[in-house]
C-alpha positions in Angstrom: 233.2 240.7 -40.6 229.6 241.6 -40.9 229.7 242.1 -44.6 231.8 238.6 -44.9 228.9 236.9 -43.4 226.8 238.4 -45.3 228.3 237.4 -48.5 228.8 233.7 -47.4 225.3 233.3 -46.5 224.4 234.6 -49.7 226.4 232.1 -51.4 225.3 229.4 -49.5 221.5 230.3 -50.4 222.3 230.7 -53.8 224.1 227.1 -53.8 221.2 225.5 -52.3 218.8 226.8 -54.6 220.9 225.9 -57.7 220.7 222.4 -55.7 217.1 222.7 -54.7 216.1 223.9 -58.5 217.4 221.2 -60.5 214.6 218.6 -62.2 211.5 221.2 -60.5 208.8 222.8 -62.3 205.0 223.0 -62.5 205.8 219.4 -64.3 206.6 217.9 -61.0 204.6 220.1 -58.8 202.6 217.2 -56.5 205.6 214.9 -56.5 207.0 217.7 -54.8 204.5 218.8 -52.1 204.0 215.2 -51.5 207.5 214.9 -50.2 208.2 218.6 -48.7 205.0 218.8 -47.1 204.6 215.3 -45.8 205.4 216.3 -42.1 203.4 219.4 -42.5 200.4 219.4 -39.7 197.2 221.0 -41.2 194.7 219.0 -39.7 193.3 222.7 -38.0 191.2 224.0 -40.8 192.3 227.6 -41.6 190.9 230.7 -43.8 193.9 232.5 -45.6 192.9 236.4 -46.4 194.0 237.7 -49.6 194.2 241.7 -49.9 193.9 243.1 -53.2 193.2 246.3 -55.4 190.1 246.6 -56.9 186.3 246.4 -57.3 184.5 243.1 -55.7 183.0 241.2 -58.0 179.3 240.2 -57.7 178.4 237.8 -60.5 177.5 234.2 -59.8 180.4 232.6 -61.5 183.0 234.1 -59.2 181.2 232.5 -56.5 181.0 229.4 -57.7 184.9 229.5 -59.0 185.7 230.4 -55.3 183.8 227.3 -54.3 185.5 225.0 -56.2 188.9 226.6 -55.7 188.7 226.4 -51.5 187.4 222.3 -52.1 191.0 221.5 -53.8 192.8 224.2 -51.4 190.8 222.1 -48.4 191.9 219.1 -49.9 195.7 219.8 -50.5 196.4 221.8 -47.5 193.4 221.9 -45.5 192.7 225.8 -46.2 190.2 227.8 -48.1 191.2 231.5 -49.5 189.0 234.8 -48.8 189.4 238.2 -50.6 189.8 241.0 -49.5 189.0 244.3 -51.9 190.6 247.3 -51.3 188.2 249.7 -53.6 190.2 252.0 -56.4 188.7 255.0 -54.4 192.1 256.3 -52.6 192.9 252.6 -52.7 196.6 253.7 -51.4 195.6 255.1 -48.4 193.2 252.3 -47.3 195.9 250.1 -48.2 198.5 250.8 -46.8 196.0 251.1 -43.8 195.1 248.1 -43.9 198.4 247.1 -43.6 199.4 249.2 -40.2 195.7 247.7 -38.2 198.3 244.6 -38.2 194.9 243.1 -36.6 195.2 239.5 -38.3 192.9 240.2 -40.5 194.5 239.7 -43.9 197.3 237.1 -44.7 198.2 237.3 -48.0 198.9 241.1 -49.6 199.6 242.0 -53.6 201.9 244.4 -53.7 204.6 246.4 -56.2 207.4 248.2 -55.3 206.1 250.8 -58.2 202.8 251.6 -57.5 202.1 249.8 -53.5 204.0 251.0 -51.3 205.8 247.4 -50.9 208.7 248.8 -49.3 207.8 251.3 -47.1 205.4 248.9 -45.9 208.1 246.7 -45.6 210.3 248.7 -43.8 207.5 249.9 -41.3 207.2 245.9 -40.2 203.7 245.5 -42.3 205.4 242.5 -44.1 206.8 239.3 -42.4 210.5 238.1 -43.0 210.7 235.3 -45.5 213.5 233.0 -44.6 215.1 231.0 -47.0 214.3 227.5 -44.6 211.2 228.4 -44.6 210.4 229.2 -48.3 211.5 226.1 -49.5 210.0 224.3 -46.7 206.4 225.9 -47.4 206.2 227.1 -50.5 209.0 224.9 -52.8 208.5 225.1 -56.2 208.1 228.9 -56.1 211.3 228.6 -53.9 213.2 226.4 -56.9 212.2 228.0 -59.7 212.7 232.0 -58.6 216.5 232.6 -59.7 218.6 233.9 -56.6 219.1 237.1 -58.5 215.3 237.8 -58.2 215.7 237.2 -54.4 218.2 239.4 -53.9 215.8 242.2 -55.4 213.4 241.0 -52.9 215.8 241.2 -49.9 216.4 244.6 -47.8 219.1 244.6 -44.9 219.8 240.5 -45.6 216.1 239.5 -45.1 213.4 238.5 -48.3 209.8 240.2 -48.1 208.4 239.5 -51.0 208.2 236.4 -53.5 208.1 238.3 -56.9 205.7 237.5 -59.9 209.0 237.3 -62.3 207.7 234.4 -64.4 204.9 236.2 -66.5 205.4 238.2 -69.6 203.8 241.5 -69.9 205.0 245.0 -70.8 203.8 248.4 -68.7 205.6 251.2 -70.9 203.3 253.7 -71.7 202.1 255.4 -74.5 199.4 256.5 -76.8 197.1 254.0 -78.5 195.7 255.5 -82.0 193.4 254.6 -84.5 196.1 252.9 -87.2 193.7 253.1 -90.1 192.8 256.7 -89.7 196.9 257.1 -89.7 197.1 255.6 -92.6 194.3 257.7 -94.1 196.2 260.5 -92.7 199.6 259.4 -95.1 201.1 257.7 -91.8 201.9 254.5 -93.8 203.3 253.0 -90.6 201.7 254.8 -88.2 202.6 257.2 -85.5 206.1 257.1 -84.8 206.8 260.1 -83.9 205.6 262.8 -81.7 205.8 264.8 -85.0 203.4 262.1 -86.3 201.2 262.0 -83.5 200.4 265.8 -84.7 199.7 264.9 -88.0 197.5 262.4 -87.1 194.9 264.2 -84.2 195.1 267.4 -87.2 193.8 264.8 -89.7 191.3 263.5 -87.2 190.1 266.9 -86.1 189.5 267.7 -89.4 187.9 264.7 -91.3 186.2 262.7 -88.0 185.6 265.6 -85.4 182.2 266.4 -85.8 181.6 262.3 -85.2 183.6 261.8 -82.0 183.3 262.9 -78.3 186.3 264.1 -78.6 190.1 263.4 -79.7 191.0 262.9 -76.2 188.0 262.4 -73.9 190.8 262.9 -70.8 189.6 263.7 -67.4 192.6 266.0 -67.0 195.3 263.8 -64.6 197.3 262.1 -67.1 200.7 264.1 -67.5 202.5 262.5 -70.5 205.6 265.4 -70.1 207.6 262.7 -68.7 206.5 260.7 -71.9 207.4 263.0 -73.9 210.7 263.6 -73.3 211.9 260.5 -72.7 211.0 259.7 -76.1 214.0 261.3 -77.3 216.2 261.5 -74.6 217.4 257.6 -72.9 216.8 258.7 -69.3 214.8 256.5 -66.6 213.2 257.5 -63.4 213.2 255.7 -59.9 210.4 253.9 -59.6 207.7 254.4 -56.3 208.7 257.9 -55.4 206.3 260.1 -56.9 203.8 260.1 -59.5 205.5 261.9 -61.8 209.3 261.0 -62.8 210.7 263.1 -61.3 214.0 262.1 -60.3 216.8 259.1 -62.2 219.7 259.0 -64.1 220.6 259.2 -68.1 221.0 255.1 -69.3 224.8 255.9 -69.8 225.0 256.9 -66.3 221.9 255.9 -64.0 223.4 256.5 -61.1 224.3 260.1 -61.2 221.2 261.4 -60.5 219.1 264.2 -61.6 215.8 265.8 -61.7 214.7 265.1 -65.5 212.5 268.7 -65.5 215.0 270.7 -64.6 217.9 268.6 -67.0 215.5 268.9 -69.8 214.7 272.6 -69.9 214.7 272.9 -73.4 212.5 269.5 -74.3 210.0 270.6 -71.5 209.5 273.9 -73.2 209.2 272.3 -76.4 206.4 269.6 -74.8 204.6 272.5 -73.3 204.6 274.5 -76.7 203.4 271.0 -78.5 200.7 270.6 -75.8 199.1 274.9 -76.2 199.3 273.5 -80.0 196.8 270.4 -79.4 194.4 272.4 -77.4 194.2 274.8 -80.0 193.5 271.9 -82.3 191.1 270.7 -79.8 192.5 267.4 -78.8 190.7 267.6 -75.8 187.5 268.7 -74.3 187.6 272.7 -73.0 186.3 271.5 -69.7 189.4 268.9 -69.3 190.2 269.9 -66.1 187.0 269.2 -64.8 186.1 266.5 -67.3 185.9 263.6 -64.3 183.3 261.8 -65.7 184.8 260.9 -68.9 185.8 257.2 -69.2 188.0 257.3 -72.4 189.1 253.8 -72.3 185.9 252.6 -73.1 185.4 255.7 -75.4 188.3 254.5 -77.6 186.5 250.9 -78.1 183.5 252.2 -79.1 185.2 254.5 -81.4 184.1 257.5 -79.8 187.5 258.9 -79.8 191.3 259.0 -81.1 193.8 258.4 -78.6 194.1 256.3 -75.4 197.5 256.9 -72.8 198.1 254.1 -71.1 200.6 251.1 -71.0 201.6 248.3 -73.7 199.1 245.8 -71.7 195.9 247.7 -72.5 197.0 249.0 -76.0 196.8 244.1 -76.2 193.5 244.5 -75.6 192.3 247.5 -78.2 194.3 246.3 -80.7 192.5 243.0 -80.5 188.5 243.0 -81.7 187.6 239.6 -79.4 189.2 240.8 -76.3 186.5 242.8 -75.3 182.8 242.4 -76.0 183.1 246.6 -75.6 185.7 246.5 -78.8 182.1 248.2 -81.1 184.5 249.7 -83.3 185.3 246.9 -85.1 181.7 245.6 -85.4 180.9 249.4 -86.3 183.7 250.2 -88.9 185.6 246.4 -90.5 188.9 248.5 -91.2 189.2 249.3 -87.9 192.6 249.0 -86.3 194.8 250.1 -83.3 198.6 251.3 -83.4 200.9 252.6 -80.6 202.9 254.7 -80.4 205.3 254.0 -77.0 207.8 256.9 -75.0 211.2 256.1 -75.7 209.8 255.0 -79.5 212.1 257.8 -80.9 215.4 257.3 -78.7 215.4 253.8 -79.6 214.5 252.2 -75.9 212.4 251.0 -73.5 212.9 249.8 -70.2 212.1 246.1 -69.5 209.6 245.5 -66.1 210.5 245.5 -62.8 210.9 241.8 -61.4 208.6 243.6 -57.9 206.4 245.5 -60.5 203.8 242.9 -58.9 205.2 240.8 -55.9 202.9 238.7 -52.8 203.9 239.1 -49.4 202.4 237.5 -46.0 201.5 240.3 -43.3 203.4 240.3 -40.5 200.3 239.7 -38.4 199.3 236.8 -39.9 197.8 233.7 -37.7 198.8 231.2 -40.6 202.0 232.5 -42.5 203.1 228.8 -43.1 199.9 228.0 -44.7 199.8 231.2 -46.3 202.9 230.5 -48.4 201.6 226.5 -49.3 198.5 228.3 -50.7 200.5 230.7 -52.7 202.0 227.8 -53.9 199.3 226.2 -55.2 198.3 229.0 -56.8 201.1 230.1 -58.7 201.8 226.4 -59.6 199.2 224.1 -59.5 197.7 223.7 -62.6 194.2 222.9 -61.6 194.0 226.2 -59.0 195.8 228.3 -61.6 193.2 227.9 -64.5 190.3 228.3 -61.6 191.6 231.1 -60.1 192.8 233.3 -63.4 190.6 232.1 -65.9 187.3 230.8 -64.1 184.8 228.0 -64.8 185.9 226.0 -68.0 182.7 226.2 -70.2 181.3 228.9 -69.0 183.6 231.4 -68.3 186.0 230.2 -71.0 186.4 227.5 -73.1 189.5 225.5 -75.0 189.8 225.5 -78.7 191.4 222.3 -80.7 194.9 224.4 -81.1 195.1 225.0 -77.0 194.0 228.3 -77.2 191.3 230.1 -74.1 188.3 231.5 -75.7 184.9 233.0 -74.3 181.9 230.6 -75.4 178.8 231.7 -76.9 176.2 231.4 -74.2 178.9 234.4 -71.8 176.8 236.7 -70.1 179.7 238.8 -68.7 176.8 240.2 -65.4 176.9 236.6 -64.3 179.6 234.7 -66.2 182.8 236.6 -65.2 185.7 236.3 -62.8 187.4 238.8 -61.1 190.8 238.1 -58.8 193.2 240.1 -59.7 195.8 237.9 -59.5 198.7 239.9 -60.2 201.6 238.7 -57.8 201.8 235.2 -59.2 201.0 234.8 -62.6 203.1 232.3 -64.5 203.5 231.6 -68.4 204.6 228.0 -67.5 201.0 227.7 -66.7 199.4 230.6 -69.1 196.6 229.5 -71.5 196.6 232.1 -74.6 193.6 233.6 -75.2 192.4 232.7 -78.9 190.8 236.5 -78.6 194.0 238.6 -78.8 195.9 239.8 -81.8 199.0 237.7 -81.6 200.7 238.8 -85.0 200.2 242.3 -83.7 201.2 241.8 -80.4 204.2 239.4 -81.0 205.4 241.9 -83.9 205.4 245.1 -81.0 206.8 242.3 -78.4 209.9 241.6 -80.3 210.3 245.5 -81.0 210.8 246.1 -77.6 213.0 242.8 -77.0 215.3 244.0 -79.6 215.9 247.5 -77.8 214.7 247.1 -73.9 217.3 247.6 -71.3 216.7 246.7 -67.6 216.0 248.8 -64.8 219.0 249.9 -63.1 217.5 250.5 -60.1 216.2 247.3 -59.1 218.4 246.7 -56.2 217.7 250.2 -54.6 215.6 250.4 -51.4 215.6 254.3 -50.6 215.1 255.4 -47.3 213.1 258.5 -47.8 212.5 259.0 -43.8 215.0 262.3 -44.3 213.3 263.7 -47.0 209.6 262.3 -47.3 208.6 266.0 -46.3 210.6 267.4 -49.6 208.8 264.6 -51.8 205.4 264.7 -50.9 206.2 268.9 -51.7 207.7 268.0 -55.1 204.9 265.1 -55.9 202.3 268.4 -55.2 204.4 271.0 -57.2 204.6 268.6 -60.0 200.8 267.6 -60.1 200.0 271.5 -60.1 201.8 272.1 -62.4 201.0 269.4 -64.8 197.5 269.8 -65.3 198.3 273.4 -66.9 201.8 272.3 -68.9 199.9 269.4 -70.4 197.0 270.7 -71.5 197.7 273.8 -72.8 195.6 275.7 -70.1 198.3 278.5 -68.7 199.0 281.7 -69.8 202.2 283.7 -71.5 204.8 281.4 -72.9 206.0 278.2 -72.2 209.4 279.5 -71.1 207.7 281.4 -68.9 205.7 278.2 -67.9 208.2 275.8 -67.3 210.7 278.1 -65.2 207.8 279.1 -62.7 207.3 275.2 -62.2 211.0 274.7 -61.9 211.2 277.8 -59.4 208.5 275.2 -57.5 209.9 272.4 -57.5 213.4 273.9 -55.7 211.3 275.9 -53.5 209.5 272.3 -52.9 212.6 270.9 -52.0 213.7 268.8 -55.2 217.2 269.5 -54.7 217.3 267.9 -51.2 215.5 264.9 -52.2 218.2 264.4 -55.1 221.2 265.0 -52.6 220.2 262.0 -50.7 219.0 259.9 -53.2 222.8 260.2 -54.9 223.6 259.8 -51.2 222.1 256.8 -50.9 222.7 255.6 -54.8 226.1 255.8 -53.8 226.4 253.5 -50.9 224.3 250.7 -52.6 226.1 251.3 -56.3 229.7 252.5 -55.9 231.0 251.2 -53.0 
């Protein structure tokens, strides 16, 4: 009976919003508040807290947008917004933290069910329960323009936590960015597109541009690309938010028979950790890596300093672009300058499409104003004049509009005073994007429909584990692997890599891996395959 229920009120919520939906958009945005929000009472003036990762900004322009952004927020729904920074130094921690004070001190939270904690949070009561009534009373055109299929991903045990950013388009596959034209030079006509390639090129580099560079990879020593690698050959994806390495998932033909992909791939982890002894032998990396904390590569890689980035398909945008960044000296330095990348799952012919929660806003469950909360969300994933404020700044001096449409940053930008910083990235929506005239769009658009021609989607979305059984056995594994690591991928152990990889996979069972996949079947199995 309880199931039945539950499948007619999910009907019924998916009828009304197929109801509610029809003739809304960002179009018809104040036609709509007008009307939904007519019998609202906000004459009480109210500050709405928004929690986010990052680094405060200082500069005067963010002030100023902030000004002008609470004077239409006061004047819409009688509200102004407040941020609240949750520094990158153990940001998880303070986070989640933050959460549990449940003091009333924060309203609004960014979150991800990949990399914050959004549903153990969640589950612990951090987040409020969004009911359908009261979405589409407070916060409508989100409400009628989300498809119900992106609520359901949001909804654990029949009740909705989070309202997902699942308009904006962005891919966060990793891989290595390169320097194309020293590829080429290298007889890569078309670049790096294989890990076989990816050798070729850092020997080539070694060899012609070492002696001019910092280093081939200025890596401070924590990023473990095994996963990367092997996934680049073999179509296998990993459950999201568990560890930091991936650990544990299925094959594509059969996600949801579930397995630990370092002790399944025996053979390509031996041959990664025999690839890896190779580049530090070539001298990819500095011979202090594991200690190298102070390197900042990214920035390295602009000012062509060095030869490879890891990172995702969003930053490789940004490098392979000269405008985007007023740090992009390698173009200004050397004209032929140009980026490639080179993406895991390249070689397998794959790539996995993001998760509709990779970045998802949720109201605290402590919240003084939850109703007001969600009208402010609203306006800023949806009104056009909040939108451009709040991502983009001060039109004319943080950015300005060419004659074809297109965002650009005007001559007299002083980034120390000029720029914006919100981190906005729970509500961004391409009904209401402005393209920047600064990024590479032929490049970008060519790797964009690449991927679009070979992504698959994430077969886990639906699954919410509960890890309270086994949270012991992961937090063991997450330390095995991270040990590990930082001696399989870059080079650093002694004896052979057979020798390598079956001490670490002696750890991880000693860790308790093969608990933590017994459940997670468990569990896959009663969301999946009954």
């Amino acid at each position: 009976m309880k199931k039945f229920l539950c499948l007619l009120l999910a009907c019924v919520m998916a009828l009304g919003v197929m109801a509610y939906a029809e003739g809304i958009s960002v179009d018809n945005a104040e036609d709509v508040w007008a009307e939904t929000w007519a019998d609202v009472d906000t004459s009480n003036h109210v500050v709405i807290n928004y929690m986010t990762t990052g680094d405060a900004p200082t500069t005067g322009a963010n002030a100023e947008m902030m000004a002008a952004l609470n004077e239409i927020l006061t004047e819409k729904v009688n509200a102004e917004l407040n941020i609240v920074w949750i520094s990158w130094t153990d940001y998880l921690a303070n986070y989640n933290l933050r959460i549990a004070s449940m003091d009333g001190s924060i309203d609004l939270i960014g979150s991800s069910t990949d990399w914050l904690d959004a549903w153990p949070n969640a589950k612990r009561g951090g987040f409020l329960e969004l009911a359908p009534e009261m979405l589409e009373k407070y916060a409508p055109v989100t409400w009628a323009t989300v498809p119900q299929e992106h609520w359901d991903v949001c909804t654990y045990d029949g009740n909705i936590y989070f309202i997902p950013e699942d308009n904006y388009s962005q891919w966060t596959n990793h891989g290595f960015a390169y320097r194309l034209d020293w590829a080429k030079e290298a007889g890569l006509e078309n670049g790096c597109e294989t890990w076989a390639d990816l050798t070729t090129y850092v020997k080539y580099v070694k060899e012609a541009y070492g002696d001019k560079l910092l280093a081939l990879w200025d890596t401070d020593g924590t990023a473990y690309p095994a996963g990367g690698y092997i996934t680049s050959f073999v179509k296998w994806r990993s459950i999201d938010g568990l560890a930091s390495g991936a650990i544990w998932g299925g094959y594509l033909d059969d996600p949801y028979t579930i397995n630990c992909l370092y002790l399944e791939e025996t053979d390509k982890l031996v041959e990664y950790a025999n690839l890896m002894k190779e580049w530090d032998e070539i001298g990819v990396w500095p011979t202090d890596v594991l200690s190298n904390t102070g390197a900042d590569n990214r920035l390295e890689f602009r000012q062509g300093k060095v030869a490879l980035e890891q990172h995702h398909t969003q930053t490789w945008t940004g490098l392979v672009s000269p405008n985007a960044s007023t740090d992009n000296t390698m173009y200004i330095d050397d004209e032929d300058a140009d980026v490639g990348f080179y993406y895991w799952g390249k070689e397998a012919g794959y790539v996995t499409r993001d998760l509709v929660t990779h970045g998802v806003a949720a109201v605290s469950a402590a919240s003084a104003n939850p109703e007001r909360t969600l009208m402010v969300y609203d306006l800023l994933r949806n009104d056009r004049e909040s939108y451009d404020l709040f991502n983009y700044g001060l039109e004319g001096r943080t950015y300005a509009i060419d004659e074809n449409g297109y965002r650009y940053t005007p001559d007299t930008y002083v980034a120390d005073n000029d720029s914006i910083s919100t981190n906005w990235w729970w509500g961004r929506n391409d009904d209401l994007e402005i393209p920047s005239a600064q990024m590479n769009w032929d490049a970008i658009n060519a790797l964009y429909d690449e991927y679009d021609a070979i992504a698959v989607m994430y077969p886990y979305e639906a699954f919410v584990f509960d890890n309270s059984m086994v949270q012991s056995y992961i937090n063991q594994c997450n330390e095995t692997y991270n040990t590990y690591m930082k001696y399989i991928c870059f080079g650093q152990y002694d004896g052979t890599a057979e020798d390598m990889v079956a001490e670490f996979q002696d750890a991880l069972r000693a860790a308790g891996v093969d608990e933590v996949t017994a459940e997670l079947q468990a569990q896959i199995d009663a969301t999946y395959k009954n």
